[in-house]
N, C-alpha and C positions, 0 to 999 in steps of 0.2 A: 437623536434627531440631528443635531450637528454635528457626530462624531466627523463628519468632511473635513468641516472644516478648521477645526481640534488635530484632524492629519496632518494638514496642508501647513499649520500654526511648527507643529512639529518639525518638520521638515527646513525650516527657515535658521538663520543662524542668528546668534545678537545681531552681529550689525542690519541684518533687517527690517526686526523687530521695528524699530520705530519707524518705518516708511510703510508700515501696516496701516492701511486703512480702519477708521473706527465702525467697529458693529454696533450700529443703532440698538439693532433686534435685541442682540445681547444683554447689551447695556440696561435696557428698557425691563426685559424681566429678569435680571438680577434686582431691579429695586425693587419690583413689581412682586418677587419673593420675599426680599427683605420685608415689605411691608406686610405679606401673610403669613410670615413666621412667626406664631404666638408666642415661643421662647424668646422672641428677640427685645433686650432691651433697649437698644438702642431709637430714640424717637428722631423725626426728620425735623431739621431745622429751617427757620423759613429762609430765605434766599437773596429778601429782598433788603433786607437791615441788618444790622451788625449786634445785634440783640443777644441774637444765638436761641431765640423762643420758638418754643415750639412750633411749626406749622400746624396750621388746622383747613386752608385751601392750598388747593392749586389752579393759577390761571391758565384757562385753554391757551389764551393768547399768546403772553406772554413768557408761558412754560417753566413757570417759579412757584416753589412753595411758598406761604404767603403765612405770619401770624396774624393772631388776632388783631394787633394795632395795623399791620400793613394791609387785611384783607378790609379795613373801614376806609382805610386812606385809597386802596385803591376804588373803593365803591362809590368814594366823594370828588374823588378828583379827573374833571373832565373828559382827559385824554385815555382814562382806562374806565369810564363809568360803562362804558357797554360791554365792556371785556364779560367772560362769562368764568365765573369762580364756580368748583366743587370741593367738597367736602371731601377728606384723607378717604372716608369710607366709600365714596362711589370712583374714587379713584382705583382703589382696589375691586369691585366690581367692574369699570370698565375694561382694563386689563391695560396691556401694553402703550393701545393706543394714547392713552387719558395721560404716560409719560413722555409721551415725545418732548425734543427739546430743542432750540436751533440749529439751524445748521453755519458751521463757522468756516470759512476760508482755512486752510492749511498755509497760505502764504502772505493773507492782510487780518493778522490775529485782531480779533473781536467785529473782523466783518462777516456778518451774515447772507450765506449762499440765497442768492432771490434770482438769478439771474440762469441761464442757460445758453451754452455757447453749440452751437449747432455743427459748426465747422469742427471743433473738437470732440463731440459727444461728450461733456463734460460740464458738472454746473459750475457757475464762476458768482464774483462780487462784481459790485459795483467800480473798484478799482481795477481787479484784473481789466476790465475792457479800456482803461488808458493805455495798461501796460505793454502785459502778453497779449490780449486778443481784440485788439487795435481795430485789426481790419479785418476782423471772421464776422460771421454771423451771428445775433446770439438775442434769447425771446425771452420772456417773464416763464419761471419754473415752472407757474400755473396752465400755461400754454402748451407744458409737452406733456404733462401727468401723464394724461390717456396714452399717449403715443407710448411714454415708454413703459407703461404696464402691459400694453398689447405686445412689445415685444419681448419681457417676462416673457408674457402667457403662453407666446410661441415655443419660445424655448420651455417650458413647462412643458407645453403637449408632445413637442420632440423627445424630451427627455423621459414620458410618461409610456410610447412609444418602444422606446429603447429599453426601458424597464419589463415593458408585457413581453419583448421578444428577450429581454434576459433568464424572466421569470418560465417561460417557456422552456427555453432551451436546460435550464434549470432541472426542470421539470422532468423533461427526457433524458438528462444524463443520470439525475435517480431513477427512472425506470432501468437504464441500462446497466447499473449498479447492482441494481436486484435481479436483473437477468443474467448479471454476469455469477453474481455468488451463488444463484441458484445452479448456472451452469455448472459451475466449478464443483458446489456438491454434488452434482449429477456424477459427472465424468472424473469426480474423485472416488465414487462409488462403486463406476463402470472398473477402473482401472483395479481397487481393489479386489472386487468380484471375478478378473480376470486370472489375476497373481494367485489368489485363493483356489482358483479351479488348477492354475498350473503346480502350484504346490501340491494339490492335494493328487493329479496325476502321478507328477512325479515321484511321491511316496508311493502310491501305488503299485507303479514300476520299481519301484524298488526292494520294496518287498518280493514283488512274483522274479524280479532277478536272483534275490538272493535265496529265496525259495527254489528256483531252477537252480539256480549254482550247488545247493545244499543237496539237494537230489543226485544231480550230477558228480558231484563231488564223494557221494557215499557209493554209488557205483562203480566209482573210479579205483575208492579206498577198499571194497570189497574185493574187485582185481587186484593191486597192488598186495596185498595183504596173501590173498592163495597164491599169488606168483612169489612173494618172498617164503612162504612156507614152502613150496615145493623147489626153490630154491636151499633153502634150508637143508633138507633130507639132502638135496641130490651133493650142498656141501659136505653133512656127515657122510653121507654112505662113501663120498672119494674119499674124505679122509679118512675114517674105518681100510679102505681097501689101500689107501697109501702105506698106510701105518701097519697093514697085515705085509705088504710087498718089501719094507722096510724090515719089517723083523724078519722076513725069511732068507735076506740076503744077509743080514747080520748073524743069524742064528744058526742056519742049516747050511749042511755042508752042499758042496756041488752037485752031488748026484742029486738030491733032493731038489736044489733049488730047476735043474734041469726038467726034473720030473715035473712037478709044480707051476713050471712057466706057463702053461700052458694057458693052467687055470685062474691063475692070477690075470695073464696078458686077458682072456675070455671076460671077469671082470671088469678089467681098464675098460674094456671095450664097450661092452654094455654100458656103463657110464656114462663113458663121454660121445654115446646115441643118443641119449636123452636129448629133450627139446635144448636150442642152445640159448646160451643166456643173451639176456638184450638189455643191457641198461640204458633205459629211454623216461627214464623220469621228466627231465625235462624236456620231453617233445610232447608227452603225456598231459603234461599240465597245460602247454600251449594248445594241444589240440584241445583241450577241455576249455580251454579262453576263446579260440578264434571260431571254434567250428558249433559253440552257443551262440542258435540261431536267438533266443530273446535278446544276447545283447545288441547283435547286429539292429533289431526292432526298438531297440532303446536310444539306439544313434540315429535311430531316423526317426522317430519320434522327437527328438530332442530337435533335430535339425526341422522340423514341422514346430515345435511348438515357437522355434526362431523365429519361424517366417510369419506366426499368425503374434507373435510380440510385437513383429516389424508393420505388417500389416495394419493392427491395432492405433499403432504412435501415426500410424498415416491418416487414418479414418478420422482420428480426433483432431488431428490439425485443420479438418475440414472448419472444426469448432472453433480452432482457435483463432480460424482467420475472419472472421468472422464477430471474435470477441474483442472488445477497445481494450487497450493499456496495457496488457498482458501479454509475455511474449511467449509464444508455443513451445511445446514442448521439442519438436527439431531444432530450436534457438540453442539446446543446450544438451541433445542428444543428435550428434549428424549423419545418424544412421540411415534416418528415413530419406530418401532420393525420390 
């Protein structure tokens, strides 16, 4: 209820501290506790004698706890016989009020504040107006009560005011809290259901890629394969016919080998008609890469799934601009234009 002004206490440094004005309020139900604390042993003493005996009233008037000898004395003695005494017990039922207690000057100690200085908005003694407020204005304290509770009351209703529009506004930024987290699991939802569709595309493609390439790839190795066997043969059979051309020049004499040219040279010949050879491995492979129409449709799908990422981060910025506190998703991805 006071934590205010418990801040405000904080915030002060010692040397302050004593140019602290006194809290009645305060003051008032700290005894006003002290006395309904049923642990407490502590009993109040009267005020008005040096006795140290226990009170058993307190004078409205006067504002003293009072003993049993003091509350007779004051009951018989003139100038206090109409004062009006209660018992400790209705003092604790009246509440705060029932402790008030003088008010004293801060600058004519044990003068009591009766006076009100107009010119200063400030209550003063009897003294202050020799002094300091000479020549102000200034009425009986009983004279401004109403006036300066009415102006409390104002500043009560201004500040009652500023409370319903704090309370309000309050208000709305938890709705907007909860619009926002809603939001965010929304279009954290969107986003993953996005990723999830393009992963699982992507696997897709990737499979039927390397499905196509597996296909491709075993037609390729099926050619490659009969082209190096018929390579093969057409190696043995030159060499068979080198190795025959070889022994008969080492072996047979001239007239033979003359004889025999013929047919040798007729072999070479036949040979080296066959298809000719083409070593193209690697243009084979490249054309098996570039001339695969799926991957060409994988590069443009992929360059498609870019545009609908980019797309996406655009559409939800709509969201973001729109949401308080939160900085968008282009704040920290600067793709989107």
């Amino acid at each position: 209820m006071y934590a205010f002004f418990l801040s405000l206490i904080t915030q002060l440094s010692s040397e302050d501290v004593n140019e602290l004005q006194t809290n009645f309020l305060i003051n008032n139900l700290l005894e006003l506790m002290a006395l309904e604390e049923k642990k407490n042993e502590k009993i109040l003493i009267c005020e008005s004698c040096e006795k140290n005996e226990e009170a058993v009233t307190r004078c409205k008037v006067c504002c003293v706890f009072l003993c049993e000898f003091c509350t007779q004395s004051h009951r018989l003695m003139k100038a206090t016989s109409q004062h009006r005494l209660i018992n400790v017990k209705e003092v604790k039922h009246a509440g705060p009020f029932a402790l008030t207690k003088p008010l004293f000057c801060s600058k004519h100690k044990k003068k009591t504040l009766k006076l009100f200085c107009v010119t200063c908005d400030v209550p003063i003694c009897r003294d202050c107006i020799i002094i300091d407020h000479k020549d102000d204005k200034y009425v009986l304290m009983e004279d401004v009560i109403v006036q300066q509770k009415e102006a409390i009351t104002k500043r009560i209703d201004k500040a009652r005011n500023k409370m319903t529009a704090l309370v309000s506004k309050i208000s709305e930024i938890k709705k907007d809290e909860k619009s926002l987290e809603s939001n965010i699991t929304r279009v954290n939802g969107e986003i993953d259901q996005f990723i999830d569709d393009i992963l699982k595309a992507a696997e897709r493609k990737r499979k039927s890629l390397k499905e196509d390439v597996k296909e491709k790839s075993q037609a390729k190795t099926s050619q490659l394969q009969s082209e190096k066997e018929n390579l093969s043969a057409s190696l043995d059979s030159l060499t068979s016919c080198v190795e025959f051309a070889e022994d008969v020049l080492k072996k047979c004499d001239d007239r033979e080998i003359v004889f025999m040219k013929n047919e040798i040279a007729k072999n070479f010949d036949q040979l080296m008609e066959k298809p000719k050879i083409l070593f193209q491995r690697e243009a084979m492979m490249t054309s098996l890469l570039l001339k695969n129409k799926g991957i060409k449709e994988a590069i443009t799908d992929a360059a498609e799934i870019g545009r609908n990422m980019n797309n996406m981060i655009c559409m939800s910025n709509k969201f973001w601009k729109f949401t308080p506190y939160v900085a968008p998703p282009c704040y920290y991805l600067k793709s989107c234009k």
